[in-house]
C-alpha positions as CSV (number, residue, x, y, z in Angstrom):
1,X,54.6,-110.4,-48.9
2,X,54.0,-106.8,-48.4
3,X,50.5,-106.6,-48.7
4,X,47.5,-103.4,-49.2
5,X,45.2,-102.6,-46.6
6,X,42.4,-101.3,-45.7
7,X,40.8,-100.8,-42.3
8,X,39.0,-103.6,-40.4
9,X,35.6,-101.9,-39.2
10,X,33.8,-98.4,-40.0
11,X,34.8,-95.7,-37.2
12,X,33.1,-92.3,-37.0
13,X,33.7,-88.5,-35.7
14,X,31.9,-85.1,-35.9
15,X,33.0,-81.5,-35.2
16,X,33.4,-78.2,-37.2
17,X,35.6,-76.7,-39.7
18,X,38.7,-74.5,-38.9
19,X,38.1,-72.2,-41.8
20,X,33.8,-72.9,-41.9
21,X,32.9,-73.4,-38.8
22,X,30.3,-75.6,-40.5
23,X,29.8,-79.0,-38.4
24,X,30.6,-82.1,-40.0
25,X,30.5,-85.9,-39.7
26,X,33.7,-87.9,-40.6
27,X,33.3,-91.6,-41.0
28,X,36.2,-93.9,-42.2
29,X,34.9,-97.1,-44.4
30,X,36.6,-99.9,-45.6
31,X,37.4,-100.2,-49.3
32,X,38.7,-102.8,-51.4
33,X,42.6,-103.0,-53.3
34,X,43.1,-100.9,-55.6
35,X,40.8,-98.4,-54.3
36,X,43.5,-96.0,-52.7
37,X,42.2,-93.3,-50.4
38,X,38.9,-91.5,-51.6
39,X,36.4,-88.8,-50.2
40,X,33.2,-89.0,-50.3
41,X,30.5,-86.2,-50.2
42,X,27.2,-88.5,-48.5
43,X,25.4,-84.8,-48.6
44,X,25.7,-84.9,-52.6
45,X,25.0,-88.1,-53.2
46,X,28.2,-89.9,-52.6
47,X,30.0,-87.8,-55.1
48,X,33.8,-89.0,-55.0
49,X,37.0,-87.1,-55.0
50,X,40.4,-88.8,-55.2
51,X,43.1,-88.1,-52.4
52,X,45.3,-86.7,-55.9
53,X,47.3,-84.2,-56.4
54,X,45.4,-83.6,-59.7
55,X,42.1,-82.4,-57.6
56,X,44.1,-80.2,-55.9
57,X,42.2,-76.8,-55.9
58,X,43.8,-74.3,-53.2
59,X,46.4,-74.6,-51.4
60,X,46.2,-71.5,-49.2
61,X,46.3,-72.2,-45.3
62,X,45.0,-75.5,-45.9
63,X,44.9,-78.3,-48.7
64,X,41.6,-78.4,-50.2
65,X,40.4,-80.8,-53.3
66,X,38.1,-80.4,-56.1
67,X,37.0,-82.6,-58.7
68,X,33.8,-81.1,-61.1
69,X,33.4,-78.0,-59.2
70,X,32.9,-80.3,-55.8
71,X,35.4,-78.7,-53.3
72,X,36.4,-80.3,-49.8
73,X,38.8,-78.7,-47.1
74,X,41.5,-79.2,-44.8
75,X,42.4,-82.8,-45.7
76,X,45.9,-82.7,-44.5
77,X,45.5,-83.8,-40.9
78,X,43.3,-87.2,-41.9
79,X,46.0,-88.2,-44.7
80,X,48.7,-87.8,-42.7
81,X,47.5,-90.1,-40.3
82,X,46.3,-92.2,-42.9
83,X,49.3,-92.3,-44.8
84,X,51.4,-92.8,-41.8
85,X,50.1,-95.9,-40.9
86,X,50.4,-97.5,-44.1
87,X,46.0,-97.4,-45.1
88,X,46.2,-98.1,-48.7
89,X,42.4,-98.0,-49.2
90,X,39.8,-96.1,-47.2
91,X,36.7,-94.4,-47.8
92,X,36.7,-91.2,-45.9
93,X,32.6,-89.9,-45.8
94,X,31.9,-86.4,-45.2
95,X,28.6,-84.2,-45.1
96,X,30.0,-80.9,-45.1
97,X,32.4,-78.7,-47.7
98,X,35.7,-78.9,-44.6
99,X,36.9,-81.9,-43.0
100,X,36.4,-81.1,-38.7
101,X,39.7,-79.8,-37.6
102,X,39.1,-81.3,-33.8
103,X,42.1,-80.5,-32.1
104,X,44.2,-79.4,-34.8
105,X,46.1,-82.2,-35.0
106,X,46.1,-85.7,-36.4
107,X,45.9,-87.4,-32.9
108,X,42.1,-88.2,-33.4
109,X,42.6,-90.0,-36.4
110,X,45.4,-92.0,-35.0
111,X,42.7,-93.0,-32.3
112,X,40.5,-93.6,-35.0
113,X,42.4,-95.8,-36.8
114,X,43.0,-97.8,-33.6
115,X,39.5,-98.1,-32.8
116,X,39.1,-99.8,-36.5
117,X,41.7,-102.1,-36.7
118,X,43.7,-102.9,-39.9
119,X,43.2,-105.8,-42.8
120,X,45.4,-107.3,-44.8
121,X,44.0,-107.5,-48.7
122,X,45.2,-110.1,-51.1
123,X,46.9,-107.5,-53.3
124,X,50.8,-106.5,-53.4
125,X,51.4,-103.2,-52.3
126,X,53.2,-101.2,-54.8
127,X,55.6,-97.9,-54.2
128,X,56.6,-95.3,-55.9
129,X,60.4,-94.8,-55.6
130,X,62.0,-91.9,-56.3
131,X,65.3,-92.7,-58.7
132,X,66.8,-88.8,-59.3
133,X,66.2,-85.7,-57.2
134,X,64.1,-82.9,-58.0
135,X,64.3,-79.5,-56.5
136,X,61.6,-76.7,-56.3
137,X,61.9,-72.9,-54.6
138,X,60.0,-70.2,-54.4
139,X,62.3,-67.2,-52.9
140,X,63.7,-68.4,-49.4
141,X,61.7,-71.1,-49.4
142,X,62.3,-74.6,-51.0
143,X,61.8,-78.8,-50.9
144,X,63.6,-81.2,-52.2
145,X,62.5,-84.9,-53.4
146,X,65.4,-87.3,-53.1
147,X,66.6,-91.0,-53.5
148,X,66.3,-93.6,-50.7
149,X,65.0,-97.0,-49.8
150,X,62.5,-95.5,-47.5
151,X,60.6,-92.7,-46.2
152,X,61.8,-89.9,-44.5
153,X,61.2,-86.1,-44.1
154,X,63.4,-83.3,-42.6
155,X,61.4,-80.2,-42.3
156,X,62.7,-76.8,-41.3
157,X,61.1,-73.8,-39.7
158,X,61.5,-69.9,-39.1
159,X,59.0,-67.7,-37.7
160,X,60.2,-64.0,-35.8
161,X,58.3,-65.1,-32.7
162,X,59.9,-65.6,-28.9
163,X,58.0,-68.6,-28.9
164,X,58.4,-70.3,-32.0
165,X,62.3,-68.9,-33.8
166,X,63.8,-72.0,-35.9
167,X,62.6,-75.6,-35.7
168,X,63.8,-78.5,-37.4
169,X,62.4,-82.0,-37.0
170,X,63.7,-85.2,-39.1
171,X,62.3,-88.8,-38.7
172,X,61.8,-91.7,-40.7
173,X,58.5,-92.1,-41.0
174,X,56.3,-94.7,-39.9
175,X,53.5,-95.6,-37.7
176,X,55.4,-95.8,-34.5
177,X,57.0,-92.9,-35.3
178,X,54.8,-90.8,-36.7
179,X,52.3,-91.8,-33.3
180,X,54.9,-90.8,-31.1
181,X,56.5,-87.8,-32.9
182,X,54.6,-85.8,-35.5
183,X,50.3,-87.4,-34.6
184,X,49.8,-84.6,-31.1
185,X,50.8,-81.6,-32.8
186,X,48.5,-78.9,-33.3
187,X,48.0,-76.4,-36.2
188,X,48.5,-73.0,-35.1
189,X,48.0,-68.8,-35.5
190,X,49.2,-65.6,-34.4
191,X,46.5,-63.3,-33.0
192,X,47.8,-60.3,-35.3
193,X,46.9,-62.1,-38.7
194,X,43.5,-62.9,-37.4
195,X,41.6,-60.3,-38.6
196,X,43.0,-60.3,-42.3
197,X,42.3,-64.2,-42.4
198,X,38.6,-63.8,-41.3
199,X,37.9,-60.9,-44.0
200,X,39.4,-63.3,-46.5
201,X,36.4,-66.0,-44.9
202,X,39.5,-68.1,-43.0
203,X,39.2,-69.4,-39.7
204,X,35.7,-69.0,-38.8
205,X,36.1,-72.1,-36.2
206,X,39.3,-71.5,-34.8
207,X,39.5,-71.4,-31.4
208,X,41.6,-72.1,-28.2
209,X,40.7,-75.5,-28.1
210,X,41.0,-76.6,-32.0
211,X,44.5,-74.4,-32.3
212,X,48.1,-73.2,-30.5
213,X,46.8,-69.2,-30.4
214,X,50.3,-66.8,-29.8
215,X,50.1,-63.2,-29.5
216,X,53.1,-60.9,-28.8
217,X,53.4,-62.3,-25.8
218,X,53.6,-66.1,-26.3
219,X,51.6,-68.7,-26.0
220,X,47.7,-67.9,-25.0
221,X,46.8,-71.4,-24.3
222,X,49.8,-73.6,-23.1
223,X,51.4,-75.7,-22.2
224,X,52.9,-76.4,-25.5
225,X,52.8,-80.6,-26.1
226,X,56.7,-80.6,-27.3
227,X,58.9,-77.3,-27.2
228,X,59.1,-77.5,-30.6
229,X,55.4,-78.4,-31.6
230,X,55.1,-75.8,-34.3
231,X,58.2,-77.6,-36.5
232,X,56.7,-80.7,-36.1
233,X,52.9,-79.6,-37.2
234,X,54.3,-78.0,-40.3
235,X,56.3,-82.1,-40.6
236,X,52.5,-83.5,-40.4
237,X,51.3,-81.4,-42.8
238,X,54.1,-81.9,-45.4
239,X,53.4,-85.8,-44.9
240,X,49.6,-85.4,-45.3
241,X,51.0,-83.5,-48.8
242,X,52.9,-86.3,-49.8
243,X,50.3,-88.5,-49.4
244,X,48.6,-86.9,-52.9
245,X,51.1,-88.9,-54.6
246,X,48.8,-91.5,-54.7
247,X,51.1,-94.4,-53.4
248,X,53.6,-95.2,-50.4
249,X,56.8,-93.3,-51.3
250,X,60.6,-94.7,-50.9
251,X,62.4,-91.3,-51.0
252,X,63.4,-88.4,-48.4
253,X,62.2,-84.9,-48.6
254,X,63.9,-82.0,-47.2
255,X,61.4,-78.6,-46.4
256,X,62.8,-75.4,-45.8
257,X,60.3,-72.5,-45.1
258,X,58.0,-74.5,-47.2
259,X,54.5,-74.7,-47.1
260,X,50.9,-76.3,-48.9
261,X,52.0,-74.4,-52.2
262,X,55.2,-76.0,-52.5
263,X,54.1,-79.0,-50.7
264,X,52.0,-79.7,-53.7
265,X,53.9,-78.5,-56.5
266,X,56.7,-80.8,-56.0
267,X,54.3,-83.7,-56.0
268,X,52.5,-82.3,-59.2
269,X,56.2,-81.8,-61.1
270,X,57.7,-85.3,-59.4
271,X,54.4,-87.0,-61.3
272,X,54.9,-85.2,-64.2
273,X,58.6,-86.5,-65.3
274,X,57.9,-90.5,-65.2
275,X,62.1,-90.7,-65.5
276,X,62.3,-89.4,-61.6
277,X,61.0,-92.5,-60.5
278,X,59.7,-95.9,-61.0
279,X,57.0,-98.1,-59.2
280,X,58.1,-101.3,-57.5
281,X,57.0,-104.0,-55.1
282,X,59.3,-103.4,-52.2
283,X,59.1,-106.6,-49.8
284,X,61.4,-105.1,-47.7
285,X,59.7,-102.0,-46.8
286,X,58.1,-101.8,-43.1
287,X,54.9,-103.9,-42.8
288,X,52.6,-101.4,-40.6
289,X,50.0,-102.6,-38.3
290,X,47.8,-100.0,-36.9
291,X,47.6,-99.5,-32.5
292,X,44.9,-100.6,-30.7
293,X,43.0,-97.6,-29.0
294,X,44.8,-97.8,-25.5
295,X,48.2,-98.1,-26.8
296,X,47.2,-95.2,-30.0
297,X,46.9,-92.8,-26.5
298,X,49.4,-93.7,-25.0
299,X,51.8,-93.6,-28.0
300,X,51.3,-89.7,-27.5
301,X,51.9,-89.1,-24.1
């Protein structure tokens, strides 16, 4: 029986916010069936905000949540991960407005999650599958919600730099592959947009070591960790997207030149129209089981 999880043992990190700069500590809890994935806010007394679409509050350079004027930051990276290796119920505990960004990527929380261990709950897992295709642009860019008996993304990239040009990545996702493909890389910027994100209060913690950084040039701090590193961040972030559906999906989405906005709005219209899809108990759907910390590394290299 394909069975929810949850993780095995509390794990815990710290570090400060892309856009903030304010420090935080992150600590994954288990929670019980049923739960799904949940933030917590310990420095307001535990309030709690559900990994939903419908808390979605911006979506500009990051995915941030609200629920009763409570906001919380750049959750993309930690659901991805989450999502990726099939946690069905977690408490995520945060002191601070942002999630940390660490390295930009969702590699931490992959080590995380190996450090913790996974648990099998006496509760069926239950999917949402998608059962007709829905479609949603926005000038040249657009995503795409499809039929299929699993999960996959394909995810397609364009940005006028020597460095970065067109990308495409496509995988089916799960935690092998999303350890080995999408978890290592990093977000990234270009040097000339810094100064209009910081007047608009973005990116207060970005640095070399928490970002890929490109100027006219190229790269500022290589070596890249795949040639095409930017496609496959802007892969992670669509999956940590997706993962505001509020259940494991069986469909394949296609992402071209799309972003957080669009990201999100195809979740919130898929949700909307019950007749695109149906829930189901899918037995033959991958069983994941999460790495143990040696081989969660090593799965990246």
């Amino acid at each position: 029986m394909n069975c929810q999880t949850t993780i095995e043992r509390p794990v815990a990190t710290k570090g400060i916010g892309l856009h903030t700069a304010v420090k935080s500590h992150l600590r994954l809890v288990p929670a019980p069936a049923d739960t799904g994935i949940v933030f917590r806010r310990v420095d307001l007394d535990n309030f709690e905000i559900e990994a939903h679409v419908r808390n979605v509050a911006r979506v500009s350079y990051a995915t941030s949540l609200m629920k009763k004027g409570v906001l919380l930051s750049t959750t993309e990276h930690v659901l991805a991960a989450l999502y990726s290796c099939g946690v069905d119920n977690v408490y995520i505990e945060i002191d601070a407005l942002e999630l940390p960004i660490l390295d930009g990527s969702s590699q931490p929380f992959i080590e995380m999650l190996g450090e913790a261990g996974i648990r099998r709950l006496r509760k069926r897992r239950r999917y949402l599958k998608v059962v007709k295709p829905l479609e949603v642009s926005e000038g040249g860019r657009r995503i795409g919600i499809y039929p299929a008996n699993d999960f996959s993304v394909r995810c397609y990239v364009d940005y006028a730099h020597p460095a970065v040009g067109s990308q495409e990545i496509e995988l089916r996702v799960s935690r092998e592959s999303f350890c080995r493909m999408l978890a290592p890389a990093r977000t990234f910027g270009f040097v000339q947009d810094f100064e209009g994100l910081r007047r608009m209060g973005l990116i207060r913690g970005g640095s070399l070591d928490n970002a890929i950084v490109l100027n006219e040039g190229g790269v500022m701090n290589g070596p890249l960790r795949f040639p095409d590193e930017f496609g496959r961040h802007k892969a992670l972030d669509l999956i940590g997207d997706l993962a505001l559906v509020g259940r494991p999906l069986l469909a394949r989405v296609e992402a071209h030149k799309a972003g957080h906005a669009l990201h999100t709005q195809l979740v919130t219209r898929l949700l909307a129209d019950p007749s695109l899809w149906t829930e189901t108990y899918n037995e033959a759907a991958p069983q994941h089981t999460l790495l143990a910390p040696e081989a969660a590394a090593s799965a990246a290299d």
